[in-house]
C-alpha positions in Angstrom: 207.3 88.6 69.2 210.4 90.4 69.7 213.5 91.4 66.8 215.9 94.1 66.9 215.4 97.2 64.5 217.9 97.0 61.7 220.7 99.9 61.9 222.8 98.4 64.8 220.9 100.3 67.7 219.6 97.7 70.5 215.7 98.1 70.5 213.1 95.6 70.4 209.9 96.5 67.6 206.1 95.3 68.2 203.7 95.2 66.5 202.2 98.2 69.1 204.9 100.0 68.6 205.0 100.0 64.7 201.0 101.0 65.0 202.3 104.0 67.2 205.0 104.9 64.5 201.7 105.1 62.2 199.5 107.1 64.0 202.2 109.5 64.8 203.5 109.7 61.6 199.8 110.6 60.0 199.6 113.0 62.7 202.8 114.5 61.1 201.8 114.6 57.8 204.3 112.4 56.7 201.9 109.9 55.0 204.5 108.9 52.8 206.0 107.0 56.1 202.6 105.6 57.3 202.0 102.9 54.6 205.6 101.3 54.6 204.9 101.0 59.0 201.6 99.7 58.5 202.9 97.2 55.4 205.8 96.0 57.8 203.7 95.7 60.4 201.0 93.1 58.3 203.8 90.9 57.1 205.5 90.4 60.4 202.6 90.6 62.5 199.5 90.2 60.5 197.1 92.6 60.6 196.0 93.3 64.1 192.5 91.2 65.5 192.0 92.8 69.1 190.8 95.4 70.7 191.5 98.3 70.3 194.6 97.6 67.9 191.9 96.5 65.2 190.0 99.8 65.1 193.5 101.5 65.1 194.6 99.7 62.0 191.7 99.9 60.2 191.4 103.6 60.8 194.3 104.6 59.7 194.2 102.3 56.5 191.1 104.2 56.0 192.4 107.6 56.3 194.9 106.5 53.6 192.7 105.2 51.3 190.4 108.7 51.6 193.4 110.6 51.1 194.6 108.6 47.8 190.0 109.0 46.5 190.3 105.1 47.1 186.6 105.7 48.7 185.3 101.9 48.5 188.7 101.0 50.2 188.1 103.7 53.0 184.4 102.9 53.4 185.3 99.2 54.0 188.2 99.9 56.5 186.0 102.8 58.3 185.1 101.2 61.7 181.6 101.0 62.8 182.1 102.9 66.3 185.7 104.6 65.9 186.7 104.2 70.0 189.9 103.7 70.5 191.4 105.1 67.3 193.8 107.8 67.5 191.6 111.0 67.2 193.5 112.6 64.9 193.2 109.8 62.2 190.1 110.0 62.9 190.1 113.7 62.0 191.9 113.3 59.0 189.4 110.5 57.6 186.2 112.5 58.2 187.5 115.9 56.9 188.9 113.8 53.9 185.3 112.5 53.7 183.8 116.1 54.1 185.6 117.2 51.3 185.0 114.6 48.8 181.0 114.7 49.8 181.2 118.3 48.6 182.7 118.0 45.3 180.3 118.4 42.5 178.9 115.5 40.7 180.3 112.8 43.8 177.4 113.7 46.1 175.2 110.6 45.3 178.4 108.5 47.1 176.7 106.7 49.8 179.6 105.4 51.5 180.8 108.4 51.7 178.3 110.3 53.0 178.0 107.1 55.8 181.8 108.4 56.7 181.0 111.7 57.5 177.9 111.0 59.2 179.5 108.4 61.8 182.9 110.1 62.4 182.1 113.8 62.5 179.1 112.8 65.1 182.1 111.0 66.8 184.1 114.0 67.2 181.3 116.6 67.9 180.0 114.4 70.1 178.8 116.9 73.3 180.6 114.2 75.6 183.5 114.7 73.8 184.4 110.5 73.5 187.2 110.4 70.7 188.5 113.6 72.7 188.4 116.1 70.3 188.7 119.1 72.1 192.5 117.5 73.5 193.6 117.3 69.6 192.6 121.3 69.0 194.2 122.0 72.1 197.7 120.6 71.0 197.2 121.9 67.5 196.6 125.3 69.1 199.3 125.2 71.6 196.9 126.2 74.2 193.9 125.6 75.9 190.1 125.9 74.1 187.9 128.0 76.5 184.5 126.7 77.2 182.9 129.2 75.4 184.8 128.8 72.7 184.8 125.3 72.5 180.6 125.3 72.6 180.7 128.1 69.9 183.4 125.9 67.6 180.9 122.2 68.3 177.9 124.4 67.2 179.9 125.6 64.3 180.9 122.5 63.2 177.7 120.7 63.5 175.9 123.6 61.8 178.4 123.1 59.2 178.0 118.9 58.4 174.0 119.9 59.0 174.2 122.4 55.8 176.1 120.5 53.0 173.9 117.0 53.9 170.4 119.1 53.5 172.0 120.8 50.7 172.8 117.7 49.0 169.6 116.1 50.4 167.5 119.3 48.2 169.7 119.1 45.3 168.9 115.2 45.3 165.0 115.5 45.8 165.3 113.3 48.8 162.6 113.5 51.3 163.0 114.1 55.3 162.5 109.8 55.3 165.9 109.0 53.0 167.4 112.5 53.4 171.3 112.0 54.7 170.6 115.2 57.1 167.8 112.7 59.0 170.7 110.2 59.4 173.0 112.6 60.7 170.7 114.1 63.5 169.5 110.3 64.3 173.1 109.6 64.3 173.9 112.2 66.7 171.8 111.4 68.9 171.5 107.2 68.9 174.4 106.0 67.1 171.7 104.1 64.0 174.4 104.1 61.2 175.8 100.4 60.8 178.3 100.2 57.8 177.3 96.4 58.1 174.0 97.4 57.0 175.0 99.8 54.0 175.3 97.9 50.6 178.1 99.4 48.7 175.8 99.2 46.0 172.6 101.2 48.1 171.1 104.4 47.7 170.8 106.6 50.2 167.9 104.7 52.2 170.2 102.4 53.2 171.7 104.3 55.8 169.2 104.1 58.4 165.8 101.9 58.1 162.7 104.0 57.2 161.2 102.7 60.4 164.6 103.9 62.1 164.0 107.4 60.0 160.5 107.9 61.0 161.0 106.9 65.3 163.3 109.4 65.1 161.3 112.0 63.6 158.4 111.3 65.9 160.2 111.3 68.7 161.6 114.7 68.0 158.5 116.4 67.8 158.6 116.5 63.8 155.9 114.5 63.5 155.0 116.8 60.9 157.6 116.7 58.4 157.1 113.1 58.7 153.8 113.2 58.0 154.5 115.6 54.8 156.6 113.0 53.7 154.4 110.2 53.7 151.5 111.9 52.2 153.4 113.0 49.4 154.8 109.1 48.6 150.9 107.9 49.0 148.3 110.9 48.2 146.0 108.1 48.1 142.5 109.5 49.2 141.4 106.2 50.6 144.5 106.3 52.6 147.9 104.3 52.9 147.6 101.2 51.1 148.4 98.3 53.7 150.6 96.3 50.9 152.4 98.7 50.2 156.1 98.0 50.5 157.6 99.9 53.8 153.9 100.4 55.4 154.5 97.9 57.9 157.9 99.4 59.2 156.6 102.9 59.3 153.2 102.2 60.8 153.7 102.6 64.2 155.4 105.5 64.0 152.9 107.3 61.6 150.3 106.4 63.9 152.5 107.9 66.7 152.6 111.2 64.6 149.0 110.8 63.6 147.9 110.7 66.9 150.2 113.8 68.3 148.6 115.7 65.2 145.5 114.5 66.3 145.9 115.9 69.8 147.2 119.2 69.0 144.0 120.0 66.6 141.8 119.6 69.7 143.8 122.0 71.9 143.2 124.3 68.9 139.6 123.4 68.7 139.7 121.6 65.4 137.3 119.2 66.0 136.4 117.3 63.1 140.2 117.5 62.3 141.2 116.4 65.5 139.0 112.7 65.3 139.8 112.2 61.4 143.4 111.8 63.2 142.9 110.0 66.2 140.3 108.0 64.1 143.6 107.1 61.1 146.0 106.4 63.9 143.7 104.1 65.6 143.2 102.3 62.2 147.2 102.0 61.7 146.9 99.8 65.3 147.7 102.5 67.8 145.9 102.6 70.8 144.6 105.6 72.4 146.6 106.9 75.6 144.7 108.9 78.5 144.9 112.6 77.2 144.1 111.1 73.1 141.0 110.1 74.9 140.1 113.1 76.7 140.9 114.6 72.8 138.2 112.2 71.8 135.6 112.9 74.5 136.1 117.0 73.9 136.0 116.6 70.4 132.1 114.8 70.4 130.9 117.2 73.4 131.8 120.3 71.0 132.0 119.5 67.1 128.9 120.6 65.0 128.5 123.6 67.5 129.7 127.3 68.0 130.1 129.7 71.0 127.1 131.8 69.6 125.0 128.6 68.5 124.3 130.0 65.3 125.5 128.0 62.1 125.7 125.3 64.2 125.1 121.9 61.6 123.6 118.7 63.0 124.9 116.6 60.3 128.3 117.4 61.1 128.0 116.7 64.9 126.3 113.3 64.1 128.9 112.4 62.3 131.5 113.4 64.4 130.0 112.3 67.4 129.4 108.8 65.4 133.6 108.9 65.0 134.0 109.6 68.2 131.2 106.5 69.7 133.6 104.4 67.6 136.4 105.6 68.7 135.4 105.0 72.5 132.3 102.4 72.0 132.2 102.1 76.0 132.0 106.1 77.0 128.2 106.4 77.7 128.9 110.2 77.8 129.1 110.0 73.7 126.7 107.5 73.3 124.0 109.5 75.3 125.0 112.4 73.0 124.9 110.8 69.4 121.7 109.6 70.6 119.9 112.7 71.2 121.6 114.0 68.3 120.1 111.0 66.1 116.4 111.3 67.9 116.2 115.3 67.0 117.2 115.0 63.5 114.7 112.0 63.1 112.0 114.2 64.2 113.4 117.5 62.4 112.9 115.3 58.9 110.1 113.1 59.8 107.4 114.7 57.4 110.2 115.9 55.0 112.3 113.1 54.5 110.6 109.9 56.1 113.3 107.4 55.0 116.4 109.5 56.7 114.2 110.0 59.8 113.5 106.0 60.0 117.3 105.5 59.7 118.3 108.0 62.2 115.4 106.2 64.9 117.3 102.6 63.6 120.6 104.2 64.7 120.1 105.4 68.0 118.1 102.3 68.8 121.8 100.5 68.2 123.4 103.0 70.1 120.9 103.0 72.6 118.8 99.9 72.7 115.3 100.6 74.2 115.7 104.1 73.7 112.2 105.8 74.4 112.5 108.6 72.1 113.8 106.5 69.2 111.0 103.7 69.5 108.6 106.0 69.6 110.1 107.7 66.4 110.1 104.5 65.0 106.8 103.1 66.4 105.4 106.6 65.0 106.4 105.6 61.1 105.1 101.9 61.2 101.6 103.9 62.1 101.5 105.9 59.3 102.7 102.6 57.0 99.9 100.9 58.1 97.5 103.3 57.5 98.8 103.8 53.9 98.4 100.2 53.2 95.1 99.9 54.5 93.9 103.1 52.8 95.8 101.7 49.4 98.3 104.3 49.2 101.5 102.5 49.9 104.1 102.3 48.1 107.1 100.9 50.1 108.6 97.7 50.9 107.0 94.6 52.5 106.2 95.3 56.3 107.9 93.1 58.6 104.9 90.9 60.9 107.2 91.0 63.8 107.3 94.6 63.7 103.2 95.3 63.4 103.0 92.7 66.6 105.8 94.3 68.6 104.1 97.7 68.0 100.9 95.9 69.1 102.2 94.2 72.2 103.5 98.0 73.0 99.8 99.4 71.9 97.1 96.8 72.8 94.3 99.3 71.0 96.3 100.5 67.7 93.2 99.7 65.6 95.9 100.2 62.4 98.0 97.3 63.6 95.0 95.1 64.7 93.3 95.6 61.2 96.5 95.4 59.5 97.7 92.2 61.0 93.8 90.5 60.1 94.2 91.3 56.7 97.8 89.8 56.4 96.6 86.5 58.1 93.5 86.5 56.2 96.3 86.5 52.6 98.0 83.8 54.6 95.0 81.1 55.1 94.1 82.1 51.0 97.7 81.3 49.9 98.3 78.7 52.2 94.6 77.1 50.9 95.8 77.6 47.3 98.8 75.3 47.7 96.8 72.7 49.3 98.1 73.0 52.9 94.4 72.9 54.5 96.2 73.0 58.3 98.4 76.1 57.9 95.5 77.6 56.2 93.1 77.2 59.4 95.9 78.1 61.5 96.0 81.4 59.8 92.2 82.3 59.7 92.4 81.6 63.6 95.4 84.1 63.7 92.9 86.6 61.5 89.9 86.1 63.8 92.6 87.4 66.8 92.7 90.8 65.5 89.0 91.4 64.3 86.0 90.0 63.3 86.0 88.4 59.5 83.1 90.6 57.5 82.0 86.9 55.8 79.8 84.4 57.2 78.1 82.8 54.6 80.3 80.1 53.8 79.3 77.9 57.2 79.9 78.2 60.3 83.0 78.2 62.3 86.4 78.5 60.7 86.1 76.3 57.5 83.2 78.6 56.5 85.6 81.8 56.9 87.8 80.3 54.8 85.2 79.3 52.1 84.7 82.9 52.2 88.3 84.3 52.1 88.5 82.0 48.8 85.8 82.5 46.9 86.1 86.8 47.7 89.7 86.4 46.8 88.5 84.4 43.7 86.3 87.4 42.3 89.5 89.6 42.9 92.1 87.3 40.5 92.2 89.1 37.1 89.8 87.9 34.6 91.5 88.8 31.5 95.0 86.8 31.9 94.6 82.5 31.9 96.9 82.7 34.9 94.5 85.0 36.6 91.4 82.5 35.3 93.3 79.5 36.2 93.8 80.6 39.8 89.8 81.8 40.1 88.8 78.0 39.1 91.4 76.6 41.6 90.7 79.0 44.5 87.1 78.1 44.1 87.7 74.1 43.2 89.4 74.5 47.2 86.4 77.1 48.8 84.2 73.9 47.8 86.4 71.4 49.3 86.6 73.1 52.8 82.7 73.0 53.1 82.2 69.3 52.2 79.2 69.3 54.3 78.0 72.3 51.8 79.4 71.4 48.3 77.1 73.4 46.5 77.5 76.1 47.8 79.7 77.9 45.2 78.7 75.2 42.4 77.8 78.0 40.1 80.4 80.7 41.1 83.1 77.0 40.0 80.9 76.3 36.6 81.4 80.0 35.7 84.8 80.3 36.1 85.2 76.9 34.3 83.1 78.0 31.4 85.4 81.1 31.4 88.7 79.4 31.4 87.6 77.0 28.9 86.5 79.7 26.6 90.0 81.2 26.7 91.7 77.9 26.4 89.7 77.1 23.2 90.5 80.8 21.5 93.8 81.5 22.8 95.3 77.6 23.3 95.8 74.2 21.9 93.1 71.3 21.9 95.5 69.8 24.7 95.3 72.5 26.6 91.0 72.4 26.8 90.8 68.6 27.3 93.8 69.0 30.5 91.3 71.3 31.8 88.7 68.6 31.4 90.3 65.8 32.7 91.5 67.8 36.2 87.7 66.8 37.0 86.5 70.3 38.2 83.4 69.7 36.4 82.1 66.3 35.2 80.3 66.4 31.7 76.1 66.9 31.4 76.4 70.2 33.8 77.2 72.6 31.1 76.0 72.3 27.7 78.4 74.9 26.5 81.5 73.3 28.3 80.7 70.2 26.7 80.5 71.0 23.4 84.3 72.9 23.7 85.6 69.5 25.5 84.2 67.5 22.3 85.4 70.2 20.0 88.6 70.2 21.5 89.1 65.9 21.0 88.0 66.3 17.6 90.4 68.6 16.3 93.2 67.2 18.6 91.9 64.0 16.2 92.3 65.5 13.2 95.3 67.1 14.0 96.5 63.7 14.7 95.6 62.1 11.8 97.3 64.4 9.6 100.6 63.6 11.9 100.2 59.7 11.3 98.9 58.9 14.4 95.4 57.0 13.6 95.6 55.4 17.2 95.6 58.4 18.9 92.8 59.8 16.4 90.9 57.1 17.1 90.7 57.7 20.7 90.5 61.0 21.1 87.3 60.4 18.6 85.8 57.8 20.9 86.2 60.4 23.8 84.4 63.2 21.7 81.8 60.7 21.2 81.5 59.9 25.4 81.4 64.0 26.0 79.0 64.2 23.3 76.7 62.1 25.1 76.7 63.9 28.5 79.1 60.7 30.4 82.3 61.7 31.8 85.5 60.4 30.4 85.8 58.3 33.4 81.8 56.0 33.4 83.5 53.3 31.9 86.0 52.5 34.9 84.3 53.4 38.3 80.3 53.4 36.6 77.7 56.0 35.4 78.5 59.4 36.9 76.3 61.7 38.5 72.7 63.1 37.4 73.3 66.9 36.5 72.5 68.8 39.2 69.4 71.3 39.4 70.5 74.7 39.6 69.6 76.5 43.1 69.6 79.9 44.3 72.1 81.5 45.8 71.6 82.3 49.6 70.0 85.5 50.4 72.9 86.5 52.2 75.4 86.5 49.1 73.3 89.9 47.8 75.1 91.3 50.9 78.4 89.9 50.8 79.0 89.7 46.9 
């Protein structure tokens, strides 16, 4: 659009040439001309939407707005990559910025410190894009000599660098939020956005703290970014996972973790060295070739020293155990960490049996089949088994598998063989006592395997072992406790059953126990409890005089007890079964016929002098 310039003379104006009339006149110092050009040229233009006539306007609206302490105005109209704008606006917007940044009490500006950060890493850039060192030149009136010009860019950027740390300290930011981070990452990649900055933001907001942290790790200062971190989250367990910002700033922190890591093993500090590799492995990085060299150096060496004295085997087991899980596939490491685990299992197996078990367990899992560490192990279950046949035990159950596998390895361990009778021979007993017959046999046959059973007297074969096992496991069950009298009637109630073809076998060893139980019941229980015995049928009336008379006792107090409760049925037959006891007929005569005579008492076989 073309009109001719008011005052007669014959010249068209644009819109480019009223934006050159602006820029010139700022470069003049005659701001007092620049607004009026830049208001004419909105109203009869509009304001400018192109390349690079955009970046122009807005720049030198910006440089206004800094000048007049209109610093949301400026921030707003500061472009995001200032190309194209005349370099000295540019000048005057980031020196206006400087300025204000420094003034006491305005430090905390974020939008201002954004200003500085983008433009003066503009001008200072070392390629020289807004062309800087052109602008000195014509404000000198002569040419900047190289090494003048490298002397003034290191001057400058020294300079910027000072007041943003200073202002960084004074705030109490750290090396992840500090404003001098920004400006180095700026400097070198160009990571402030004005897009991203809230005007409302604190000074996180001008780079990401992922952005922060890359850029700190890839500088080689890992370190402060590690100091950083660990002074946000002194957490001993470590870096909480749900932590806000731990996902952005994981990968690098690994990174950093892991270049920490590596160093420590150049500098021989071993356990040091895998508690790094081992934290940056945990925060998902993944070893590289010379991190796993780290690794493999650090298990060959930790726990020892040059001279070999003061060397500690706990510390190289657990080193070498970080390092195993560190690289589970290097059989280097897991050879080691097995020898280490076999030694120290032998070093403590007379002081400290259950650490020398565990170590054996260990290098059986890192080894499998290891010779040393069966043995160790093999060497323990011996002297278990001869503590528990000898009494003396006094750990946890022993696993049957184990006792057979040591067996299978050991055909003539006599401690195994006589262990492993023993426990089948408690098998068939239990088995017996909860009325499974079968398993019962099955487990006397599994006895007879591993040793000859010292009984014989109950029959022949196997149903006369187990007779045996019963009625010796019988005279064991404590005689002062019903439960313990209970289980003596039932154990022998069963012995008696598995001989059918002998059934009197241990008739008196049954009536004892009987009489027993009965005499408890009737001092120490209820009437109900004496005639429950009774009815169970263990012993049918006319055998024992004695057990009789405390069945009849027993109905006639339950009786009289009922009677007194208003319950003359019941009384009435608990007196007619008295009266049946009484007379030496069991309970049941009346429904399947007269029971059997009493039987004559006979001796015992010769043979139970011997085996009782």
């Amino acid at each position: 659009m073309l009109m001719e310039e008011t005052g007669g003379a014959d010249r068209a104006i644009t819109a480019d040439f009223l934006l050159d009339a602006a820029e010139q006149a700022l470069l003049r110092a005659e701001f007092d001309v620049v607004r009026p050009l830049l208001q004419r040229l909105h109203a009869e233009f509009g304001a400018p939407d192109t390349y690079p006539a955009a970046v122009r306007y807005d720049t030198l609206l910006g440089a206004l707005a800094g000048r007049a302490g209109n610093w949301p105005e400026a921030v707003r109209r500061c472009p995001e990559s200032p190309v194209g704008a005349e370099t000295g606006a540019v000048h005057s917007l980031a020196v206006s910025a400087l300025r204000e940044l420094a003034h006491e009490g305005r430090h905390t500006d974020t939008g201002v410190a954004a200003i500085v950060i983008v433009l003066w890493a503009y001008l200072l850039d070392e390629e020289d894009l807004g062309d800087f060192r052109t602008l000195l030149t014509e404000r000198r009136g002569a040419p900047v000599p190289d090494a003048l010009w490298e002397q003034g860019l290191g001057q400058l950027r020294g300079r910027v660098a000072d007041l943003l740390h200073a202002l960084d300290v004074r705030a109490g930011r750290d090396v992840l939020t500090a404003w001098s981070t920004a400006w180095e990452a700026e400097c070198q990649d160009g990571t402030v956005i004005f897009a991203d900055v809230p005007t409302d933001a604190g000074p996180h907001a001008l780079i990401s703290l992922e952005e922060a942290a890359w850029y700190l790790v890839d500088h080689r200062r890992g370190a402060d970014l590690l100091a950083a971190y660990e002074a946000r989250h002194p957490e001993a367990d470590g870096w909480p996972a749900d932590l806000p910002g731990h996902d952005a700033v994981a990968a690098p922190l690994a990174r950093a973790i892991a270049n920490r890591g590596r160093e420590r093993a150049l500098s021989r500090e071993w356990s040091e060295a895998l508690a790094d590799l081992d934290a940056a492995v945990w925060l998902g990085h993944t070893l590289v070739a010379d991190e796993r060299a780290a690794v493999r150096d650090a298990g060959k060496n930790i726990g020892r020293s040059r001279t070999g004295r003061g060397d500690s085997p706990l510390v190289r087991i657990a080193g070498l155990e970080q390092a195993h899980a560190l690289l589970p596939r290097d059989a280097t490491l897991a050879a080691e960490l097995t020898a280490e685990l076999v030694a120290e299992g032998q070093r403590k197996a007379l002081s400290d049996p259950a650490r020398s078990r565990s170590r054996f367990v260990r290098a059986l899992e890192v080894t499998a089949g290891d010779p040393d560490a069966r043995a160790g192990l093999d060497g323990h279950l011996r002297a278990d088994l001869v503590k528990v046949l000898d009494g003396t035990y006094t750990g946890g159950e022993l696993s049957v598998d184990e006792v057979l596998d040591l067996l299978a390895r050991e055909p003539d361990c006599a401690e195994a063989r006589s262990w492993l009778g023993d426990h089948y021979r408690g098998q068939a007993v239990a088995a017996a006592a909860r009325g499974c017959g079968d398993e019962a046999l099955s487990a006397v046959r599994e006895s007879l395997r591993y040793g000859e059973s010292p009984w014989s007297h109950g029959g022949p074969g196997v149903d006369g072992v187990l007779s045996d096992l019963l009625v010796v496991a019988a005279r064991r069950s404590d005689s002062g406790t019903r439960a313990g009298m209970e289980r003596r009637v039932e154990l022998l109630h069963t012995a008696s059953a598995v001989t059918p073809g002998h059934p009197d076998r241990f008739g008196e060893d049954l009536e004892t126990a009987l009489l027993h139980l009965a005499e408890h019941l009737e001092a120490t229980g209820t009437p109900t409890d004496v005639i429950e015995l009774f009815l169970r049928d263990r012993m049918r009336t006319g055998i024992s005089a004695r057990f009789d008379q405390i069945v009849e006792t027993a109905y006639l107090n339950r009786a009289r007890a009922r009677e007194r409760a208003g319950d003359p049925g019941g009384a009435l037959r608990d007196h007619a079964c008295a009266k049946r006891v009484g007379a030496g007929l069991p309970d049941q005569g009346f429904l399947f016929g007269p029971g059997p005579a009493p039987r004559r008492r006979r001796p015992a076989p010769d043979e139970q002098d011997t085996l009782f």
